[in-house]
Backbone and ligand atoms as CSV (ligand in chain L), in Angstrom:
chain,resi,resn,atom,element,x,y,z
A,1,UNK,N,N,-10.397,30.127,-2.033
A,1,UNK,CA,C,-10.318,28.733,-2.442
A,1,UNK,C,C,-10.919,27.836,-1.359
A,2,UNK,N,N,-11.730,26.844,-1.464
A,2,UNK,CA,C,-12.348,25.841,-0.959
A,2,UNK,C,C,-10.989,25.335,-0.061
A,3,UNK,N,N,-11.680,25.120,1.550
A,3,UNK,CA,C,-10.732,24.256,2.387
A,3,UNK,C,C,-10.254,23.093,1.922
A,4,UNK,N,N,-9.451,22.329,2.309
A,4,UNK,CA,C,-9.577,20.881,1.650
A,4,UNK,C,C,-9.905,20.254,3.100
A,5,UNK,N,N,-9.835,18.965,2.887
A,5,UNK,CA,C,-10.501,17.975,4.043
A,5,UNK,C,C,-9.457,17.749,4.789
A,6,UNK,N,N,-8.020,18.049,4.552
A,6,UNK,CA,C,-6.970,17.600,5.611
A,6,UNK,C,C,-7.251,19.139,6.866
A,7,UNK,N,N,-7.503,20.520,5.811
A,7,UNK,CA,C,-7.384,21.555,6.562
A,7,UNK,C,C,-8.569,21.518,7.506
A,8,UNK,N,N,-9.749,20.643,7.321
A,8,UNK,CA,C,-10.643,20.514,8.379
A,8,UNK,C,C,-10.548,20.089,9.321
A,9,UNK,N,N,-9.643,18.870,9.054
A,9,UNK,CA,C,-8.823,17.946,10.100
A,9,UNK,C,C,-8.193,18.474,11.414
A,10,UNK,N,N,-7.099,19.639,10.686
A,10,UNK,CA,C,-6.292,20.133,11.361
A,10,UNK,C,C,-7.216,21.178,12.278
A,11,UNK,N,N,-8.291,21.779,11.671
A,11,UNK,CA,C,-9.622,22.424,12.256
A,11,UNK,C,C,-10.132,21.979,13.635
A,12,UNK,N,N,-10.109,20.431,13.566
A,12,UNK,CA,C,-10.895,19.774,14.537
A,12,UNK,C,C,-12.537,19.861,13.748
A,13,UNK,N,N,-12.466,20.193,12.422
A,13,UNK,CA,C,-13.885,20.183,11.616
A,13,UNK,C,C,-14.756,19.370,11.723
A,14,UNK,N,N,-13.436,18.025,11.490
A,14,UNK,CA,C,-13.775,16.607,10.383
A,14,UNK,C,C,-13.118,15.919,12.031
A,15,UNK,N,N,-13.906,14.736,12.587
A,15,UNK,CA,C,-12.869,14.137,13.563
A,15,UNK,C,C,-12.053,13.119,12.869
A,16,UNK,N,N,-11.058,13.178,13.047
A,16,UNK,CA,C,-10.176,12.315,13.153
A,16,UNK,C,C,-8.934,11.902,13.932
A,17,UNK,N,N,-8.160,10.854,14.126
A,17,UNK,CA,C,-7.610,10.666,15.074
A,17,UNK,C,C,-6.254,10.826,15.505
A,18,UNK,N,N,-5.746,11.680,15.464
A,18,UNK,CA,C,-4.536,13.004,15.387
A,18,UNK,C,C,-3.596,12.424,16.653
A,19,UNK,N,N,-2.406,11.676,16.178
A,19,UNK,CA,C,-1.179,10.905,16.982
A,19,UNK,C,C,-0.182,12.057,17.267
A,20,UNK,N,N,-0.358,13.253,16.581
A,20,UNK,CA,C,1.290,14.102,16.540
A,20,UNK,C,C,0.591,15.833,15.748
A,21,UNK,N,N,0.955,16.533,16.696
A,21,UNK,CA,C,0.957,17.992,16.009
A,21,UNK,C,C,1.993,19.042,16.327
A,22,UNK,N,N,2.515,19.619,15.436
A,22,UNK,CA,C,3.534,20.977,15.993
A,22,UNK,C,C,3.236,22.332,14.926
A,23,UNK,N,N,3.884,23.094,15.464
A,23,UNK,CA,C,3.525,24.514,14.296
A,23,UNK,C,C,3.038,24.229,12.769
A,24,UNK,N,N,3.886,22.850,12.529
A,24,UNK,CA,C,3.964,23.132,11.172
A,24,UNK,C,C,3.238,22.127,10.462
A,25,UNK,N,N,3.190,20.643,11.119
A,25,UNK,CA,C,2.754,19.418,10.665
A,25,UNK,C,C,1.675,18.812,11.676
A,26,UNK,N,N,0.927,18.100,10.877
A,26,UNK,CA,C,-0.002,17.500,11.503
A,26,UNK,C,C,-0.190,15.696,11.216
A,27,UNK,N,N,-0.354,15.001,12.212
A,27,UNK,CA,C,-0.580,13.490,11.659
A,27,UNK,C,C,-1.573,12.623,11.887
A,28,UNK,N,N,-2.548,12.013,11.504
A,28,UNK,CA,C,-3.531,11.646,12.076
A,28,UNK,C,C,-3.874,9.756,11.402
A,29,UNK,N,N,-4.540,9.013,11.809
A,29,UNK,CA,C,-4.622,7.926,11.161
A,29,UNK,C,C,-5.567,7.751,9.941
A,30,UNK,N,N,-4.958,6.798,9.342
A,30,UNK,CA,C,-5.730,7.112,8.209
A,30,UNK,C,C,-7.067,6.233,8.103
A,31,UNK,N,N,-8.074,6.817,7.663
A,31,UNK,CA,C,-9.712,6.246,8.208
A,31,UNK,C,C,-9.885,5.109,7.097
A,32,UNK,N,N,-8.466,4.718,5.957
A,32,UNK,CA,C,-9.053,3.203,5.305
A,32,UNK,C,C,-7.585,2.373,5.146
A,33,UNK,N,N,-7.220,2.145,6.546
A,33,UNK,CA,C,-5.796,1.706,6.522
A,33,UNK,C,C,-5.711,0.666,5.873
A,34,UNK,N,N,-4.006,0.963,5.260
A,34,UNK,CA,C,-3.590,0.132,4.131
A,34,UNK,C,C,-2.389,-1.236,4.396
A,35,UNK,N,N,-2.630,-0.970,5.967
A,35,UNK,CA,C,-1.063,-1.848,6.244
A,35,UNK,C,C,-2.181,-1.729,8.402
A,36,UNK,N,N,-0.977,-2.559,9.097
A,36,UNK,CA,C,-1.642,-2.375,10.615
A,36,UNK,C,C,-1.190,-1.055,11.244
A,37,UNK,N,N,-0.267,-0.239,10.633
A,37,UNK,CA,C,-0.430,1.096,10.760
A,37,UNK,C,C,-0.412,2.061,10.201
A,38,UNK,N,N,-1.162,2.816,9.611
A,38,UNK,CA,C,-1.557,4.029,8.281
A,38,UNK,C,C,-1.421,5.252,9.119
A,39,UNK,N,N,-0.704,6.195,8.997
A,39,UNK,CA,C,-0.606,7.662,9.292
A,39,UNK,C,C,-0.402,8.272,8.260
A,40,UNK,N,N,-1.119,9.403,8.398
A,40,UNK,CA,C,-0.788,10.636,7.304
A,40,UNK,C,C,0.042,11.765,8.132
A,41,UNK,N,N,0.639,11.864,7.348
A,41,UNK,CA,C,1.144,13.551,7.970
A,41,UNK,C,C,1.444,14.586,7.256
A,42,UNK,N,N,0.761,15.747,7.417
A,42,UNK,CA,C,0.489,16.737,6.333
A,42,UNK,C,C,1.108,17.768,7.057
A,43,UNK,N,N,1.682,18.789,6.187
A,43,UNK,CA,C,1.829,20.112,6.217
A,43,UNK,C,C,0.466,20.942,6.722
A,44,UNK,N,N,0.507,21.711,7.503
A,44,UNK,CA,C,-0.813,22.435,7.674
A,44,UNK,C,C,-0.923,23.374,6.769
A,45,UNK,N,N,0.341,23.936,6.547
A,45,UNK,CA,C,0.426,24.603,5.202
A,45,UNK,C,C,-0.439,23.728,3.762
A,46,UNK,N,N,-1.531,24.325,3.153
A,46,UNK,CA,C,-2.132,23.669,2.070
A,46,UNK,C,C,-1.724,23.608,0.702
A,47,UNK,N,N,-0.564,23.033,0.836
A,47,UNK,CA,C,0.222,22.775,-0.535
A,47,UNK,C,C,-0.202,21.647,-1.089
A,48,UNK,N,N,-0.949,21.842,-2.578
A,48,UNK,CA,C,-1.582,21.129,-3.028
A,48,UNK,C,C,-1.228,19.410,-3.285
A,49,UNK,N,N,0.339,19.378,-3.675
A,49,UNK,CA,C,0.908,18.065,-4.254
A,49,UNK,C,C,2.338,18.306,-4.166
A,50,UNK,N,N,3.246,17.657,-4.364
A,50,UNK,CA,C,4.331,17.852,-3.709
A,50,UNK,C,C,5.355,18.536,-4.947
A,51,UNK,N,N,4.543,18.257,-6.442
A,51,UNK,CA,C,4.912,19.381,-7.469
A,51,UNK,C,C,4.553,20.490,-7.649
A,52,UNK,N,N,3.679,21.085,-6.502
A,52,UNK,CA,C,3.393,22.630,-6.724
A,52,UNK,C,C,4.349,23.391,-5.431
A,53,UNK,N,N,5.111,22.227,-4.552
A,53,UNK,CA,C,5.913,22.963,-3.612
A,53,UNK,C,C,6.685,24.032,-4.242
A,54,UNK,N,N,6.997,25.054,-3.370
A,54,UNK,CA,C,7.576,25.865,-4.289
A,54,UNK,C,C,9.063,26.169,-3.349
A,55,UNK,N,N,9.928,26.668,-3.583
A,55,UNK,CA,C,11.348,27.121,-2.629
A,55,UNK,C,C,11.403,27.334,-1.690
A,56,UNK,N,N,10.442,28.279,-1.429
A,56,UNK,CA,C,10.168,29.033,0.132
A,56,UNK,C,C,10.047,27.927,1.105
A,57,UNK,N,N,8.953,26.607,0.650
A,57,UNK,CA,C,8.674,25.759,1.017
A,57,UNK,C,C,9.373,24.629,1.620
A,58,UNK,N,N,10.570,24.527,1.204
A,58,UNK,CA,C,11.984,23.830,1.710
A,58,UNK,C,C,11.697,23.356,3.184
A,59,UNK,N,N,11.950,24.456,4.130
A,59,UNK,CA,C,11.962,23.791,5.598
A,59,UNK,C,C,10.444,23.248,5.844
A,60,UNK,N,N,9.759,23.363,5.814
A,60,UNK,CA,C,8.117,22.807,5.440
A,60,UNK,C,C,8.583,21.292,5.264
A,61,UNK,N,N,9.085,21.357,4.296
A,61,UNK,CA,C,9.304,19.790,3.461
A,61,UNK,C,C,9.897,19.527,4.333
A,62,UNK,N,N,11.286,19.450,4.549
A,62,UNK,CA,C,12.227,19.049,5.497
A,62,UNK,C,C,11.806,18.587,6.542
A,63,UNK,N,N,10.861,19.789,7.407
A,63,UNK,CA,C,10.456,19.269,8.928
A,63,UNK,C,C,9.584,18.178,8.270
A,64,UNK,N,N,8.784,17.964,7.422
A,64,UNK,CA,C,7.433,17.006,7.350
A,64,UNK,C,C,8.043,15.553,6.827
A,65,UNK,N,N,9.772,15.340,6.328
A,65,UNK,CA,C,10.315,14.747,7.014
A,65,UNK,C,C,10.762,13.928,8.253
A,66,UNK,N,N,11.148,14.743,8.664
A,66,UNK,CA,C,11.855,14.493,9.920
A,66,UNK,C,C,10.994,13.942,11.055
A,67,UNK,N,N,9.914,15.102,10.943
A,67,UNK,CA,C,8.797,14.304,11.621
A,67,UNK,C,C,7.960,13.103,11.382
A,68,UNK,N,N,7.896,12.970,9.770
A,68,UNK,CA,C,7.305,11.341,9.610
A,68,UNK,C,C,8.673,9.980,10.602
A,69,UNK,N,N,9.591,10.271,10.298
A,69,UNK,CA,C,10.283,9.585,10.897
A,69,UNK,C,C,10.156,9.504,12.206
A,70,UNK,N,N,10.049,10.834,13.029
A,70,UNK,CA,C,10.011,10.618,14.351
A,70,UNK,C,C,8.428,10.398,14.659
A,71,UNK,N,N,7.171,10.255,13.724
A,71,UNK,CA,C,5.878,9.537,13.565
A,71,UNK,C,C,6.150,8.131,14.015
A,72,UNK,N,N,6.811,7.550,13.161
A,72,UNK,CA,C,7.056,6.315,12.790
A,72,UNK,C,C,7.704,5.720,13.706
A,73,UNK,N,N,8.175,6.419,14.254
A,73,UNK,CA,C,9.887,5.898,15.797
A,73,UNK,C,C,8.453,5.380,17.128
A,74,UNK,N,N,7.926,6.852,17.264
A,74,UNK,CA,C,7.225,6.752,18.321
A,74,UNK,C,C,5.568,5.413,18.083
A,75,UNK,N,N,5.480,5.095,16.840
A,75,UNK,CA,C,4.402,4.336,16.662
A,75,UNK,C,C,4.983,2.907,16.317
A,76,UNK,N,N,6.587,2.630,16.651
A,76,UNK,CA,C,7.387,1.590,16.664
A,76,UNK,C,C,7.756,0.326,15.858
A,77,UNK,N,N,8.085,1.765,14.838
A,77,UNK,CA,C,8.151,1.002,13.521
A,77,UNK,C,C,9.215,1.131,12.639
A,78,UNK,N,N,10.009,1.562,13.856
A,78,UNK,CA,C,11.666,2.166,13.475
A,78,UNK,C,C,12.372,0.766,13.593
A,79,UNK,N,N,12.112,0.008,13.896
A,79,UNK,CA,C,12.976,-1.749,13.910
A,79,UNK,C,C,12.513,-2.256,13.143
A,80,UNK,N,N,11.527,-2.416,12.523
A,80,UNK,CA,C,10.936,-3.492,11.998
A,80,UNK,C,C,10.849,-2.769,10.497
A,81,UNK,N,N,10.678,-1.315,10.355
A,81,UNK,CA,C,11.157,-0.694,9.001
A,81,UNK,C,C,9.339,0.074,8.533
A,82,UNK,N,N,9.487,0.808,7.605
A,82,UNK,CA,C,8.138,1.370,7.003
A,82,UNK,C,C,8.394,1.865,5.838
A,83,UNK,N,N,7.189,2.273,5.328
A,83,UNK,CA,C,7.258,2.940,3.847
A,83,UNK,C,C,7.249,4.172,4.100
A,84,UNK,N,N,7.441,5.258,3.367
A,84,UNK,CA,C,6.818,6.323,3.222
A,84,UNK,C,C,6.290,6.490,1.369
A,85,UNK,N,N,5.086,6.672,1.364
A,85,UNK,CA,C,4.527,7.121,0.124
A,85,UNK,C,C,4.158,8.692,0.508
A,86,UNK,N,N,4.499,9.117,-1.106
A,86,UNK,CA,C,3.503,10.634,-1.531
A,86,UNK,C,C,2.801,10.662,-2.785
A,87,UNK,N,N,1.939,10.093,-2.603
A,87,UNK,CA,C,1.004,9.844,-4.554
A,87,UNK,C,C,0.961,11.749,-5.207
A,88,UNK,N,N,1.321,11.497,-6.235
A,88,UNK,CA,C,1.146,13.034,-7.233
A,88,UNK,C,C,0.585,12.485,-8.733
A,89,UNK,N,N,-0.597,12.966,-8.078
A,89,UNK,CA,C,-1.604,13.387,-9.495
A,89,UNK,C,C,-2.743,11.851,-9.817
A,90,UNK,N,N,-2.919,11.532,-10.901
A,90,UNK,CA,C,-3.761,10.381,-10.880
A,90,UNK,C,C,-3.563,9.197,-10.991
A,91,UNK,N,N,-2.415,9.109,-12.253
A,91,UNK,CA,C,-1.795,7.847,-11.485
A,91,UNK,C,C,-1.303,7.413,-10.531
A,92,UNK,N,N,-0.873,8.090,-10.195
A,92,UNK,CA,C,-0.185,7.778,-8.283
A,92,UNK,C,C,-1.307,7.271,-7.304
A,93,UNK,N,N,-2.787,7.967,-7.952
A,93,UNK,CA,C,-4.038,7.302,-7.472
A,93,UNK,C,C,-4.459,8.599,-6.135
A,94,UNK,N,N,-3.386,9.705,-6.587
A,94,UNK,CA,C,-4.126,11.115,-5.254
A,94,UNK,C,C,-5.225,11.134,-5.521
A,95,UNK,N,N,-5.557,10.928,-3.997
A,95,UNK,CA,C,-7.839,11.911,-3.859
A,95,UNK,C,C,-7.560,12.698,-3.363
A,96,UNK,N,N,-6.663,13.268,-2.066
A,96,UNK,CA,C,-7.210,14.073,-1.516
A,96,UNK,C,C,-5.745,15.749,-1.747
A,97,UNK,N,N,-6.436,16.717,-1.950
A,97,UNK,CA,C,-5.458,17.981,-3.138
A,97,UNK,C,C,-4.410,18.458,-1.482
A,98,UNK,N,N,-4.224,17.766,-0.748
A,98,UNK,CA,C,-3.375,18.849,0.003
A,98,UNK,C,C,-2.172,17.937,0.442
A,99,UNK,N,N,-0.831,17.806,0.451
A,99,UNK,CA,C,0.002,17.434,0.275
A,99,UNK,C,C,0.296,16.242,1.714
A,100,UNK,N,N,0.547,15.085,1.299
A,100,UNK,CA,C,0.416,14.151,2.551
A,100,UNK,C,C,1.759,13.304,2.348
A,101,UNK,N,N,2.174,12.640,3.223
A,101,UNK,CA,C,3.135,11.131,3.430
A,101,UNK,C,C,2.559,10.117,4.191
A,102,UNK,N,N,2.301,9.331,3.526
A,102,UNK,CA,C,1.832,8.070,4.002
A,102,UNK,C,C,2.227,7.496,4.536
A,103,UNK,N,N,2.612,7.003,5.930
A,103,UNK,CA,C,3.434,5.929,6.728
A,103,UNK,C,C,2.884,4.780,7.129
A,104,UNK,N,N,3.331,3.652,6.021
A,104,UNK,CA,C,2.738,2.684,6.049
A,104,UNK,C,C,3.864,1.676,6.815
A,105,UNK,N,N,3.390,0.442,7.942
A,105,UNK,CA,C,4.400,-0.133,8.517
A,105,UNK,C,C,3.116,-1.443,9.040
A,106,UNK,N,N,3.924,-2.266,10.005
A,106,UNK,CA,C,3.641,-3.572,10.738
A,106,UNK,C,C,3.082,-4.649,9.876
A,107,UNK,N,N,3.953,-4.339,8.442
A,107,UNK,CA,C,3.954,-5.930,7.696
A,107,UNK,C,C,5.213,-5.201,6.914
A,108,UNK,N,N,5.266,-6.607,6.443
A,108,UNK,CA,C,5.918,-6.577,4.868
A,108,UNK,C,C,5.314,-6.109,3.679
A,109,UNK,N,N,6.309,-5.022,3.344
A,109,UNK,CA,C,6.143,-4.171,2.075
A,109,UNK,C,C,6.477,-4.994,0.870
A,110,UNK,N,N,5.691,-5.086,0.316
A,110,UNK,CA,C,6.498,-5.515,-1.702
A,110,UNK,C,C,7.128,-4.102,-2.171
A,111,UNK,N,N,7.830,-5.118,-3.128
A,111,UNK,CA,C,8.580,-4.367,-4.396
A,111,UNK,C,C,8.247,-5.215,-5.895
A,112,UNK,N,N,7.878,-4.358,-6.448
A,112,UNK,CA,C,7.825,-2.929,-6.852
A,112,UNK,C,C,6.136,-2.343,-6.307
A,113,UNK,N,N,5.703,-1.432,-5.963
A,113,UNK,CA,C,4.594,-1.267,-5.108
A,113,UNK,C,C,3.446,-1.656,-6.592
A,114,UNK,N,N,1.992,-1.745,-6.184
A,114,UNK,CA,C,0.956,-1.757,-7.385
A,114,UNK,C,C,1.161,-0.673,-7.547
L,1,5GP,P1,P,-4.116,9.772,-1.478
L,1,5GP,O1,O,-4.885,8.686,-2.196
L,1,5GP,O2,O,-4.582,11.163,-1.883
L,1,5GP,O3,O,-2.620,9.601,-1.552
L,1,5GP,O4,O,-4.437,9.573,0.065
L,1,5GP,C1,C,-5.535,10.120,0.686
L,1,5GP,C2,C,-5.760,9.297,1.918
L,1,5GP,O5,O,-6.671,9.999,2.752
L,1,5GP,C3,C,-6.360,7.913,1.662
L,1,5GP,O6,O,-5.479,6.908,2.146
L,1,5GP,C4,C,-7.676,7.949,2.415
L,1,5GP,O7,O,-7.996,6.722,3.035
L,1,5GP,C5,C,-7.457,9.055,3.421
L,1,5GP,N1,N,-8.670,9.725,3.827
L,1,5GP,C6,C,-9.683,10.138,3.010
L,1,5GP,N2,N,-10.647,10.732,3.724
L,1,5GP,C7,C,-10.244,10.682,5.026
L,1,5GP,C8,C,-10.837,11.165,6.249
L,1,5GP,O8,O,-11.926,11.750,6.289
L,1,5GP,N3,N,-10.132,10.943,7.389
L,1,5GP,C9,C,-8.921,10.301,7.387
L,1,5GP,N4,N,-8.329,10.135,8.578
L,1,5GP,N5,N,-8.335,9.855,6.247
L,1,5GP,C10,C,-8.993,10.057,5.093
């Protein structure tokens, strides 16, 4: 199966600008930020969307958790508050097939999102 573009990332393929890495997760900024701070943080594991996770996958999820939060702490956006998005499928508006969280912060979020 074709790499996807996050797994190039994590490659050092594709440059991009990578704030946080450990065994399992990777985070890097996002190259068409949507807020004054955009991070992605992906599983290196290439799980397509967050409905093809499968059981096994659990602590995967969990850590890619835990770590957006501690993303978000260290890029100081734990006071002032952030989003986390995961778009699935086309309405949600996914481009890219390998499973991400969006940490969007340093404004004010609306409700209900577009
Ligand atoms: P999605 O729309 O699939 O939820 O989010 C994909 C995100 O990947 C978008 O916010 C888009 O700006 C970002 N993106 C697409 N290509 C690249 C790239 O080459 N480098 C980085 N850092 N982000 C990218």
């Amino acid at each position: 199966m074709a790499r996807t573009l996050f797994e190039k990332i994590i490659a050092r393929e594709v440059p991009a600008n990578i704030v946080f890495e450990d065994d399992s997760v990777c985070a890097f900024r996002d190259i068409n930020p949507q807020a004054p701070t955009h991070i992605l943080i992906v599983p290196k594991k290439p799980i397509p969307r967050l409905g093809e996770a499968k059981a096994e996958d659990q602590s995967v999820l969990g850590h890619l958790l835990l770590q957006a939060a501690e993303v978000a702490a260290r890029a100081g956006l734990d006071k002032t508050g952030y989003r986390l998005v995961i778009n699935h499928g086309p309405d949600a508006g996914e481009s890219v097939p390998h499973l991400h969280v969006h940490i969007l912060g340093g404004r004010h979020m609306k409700w209900p999102p577009g």
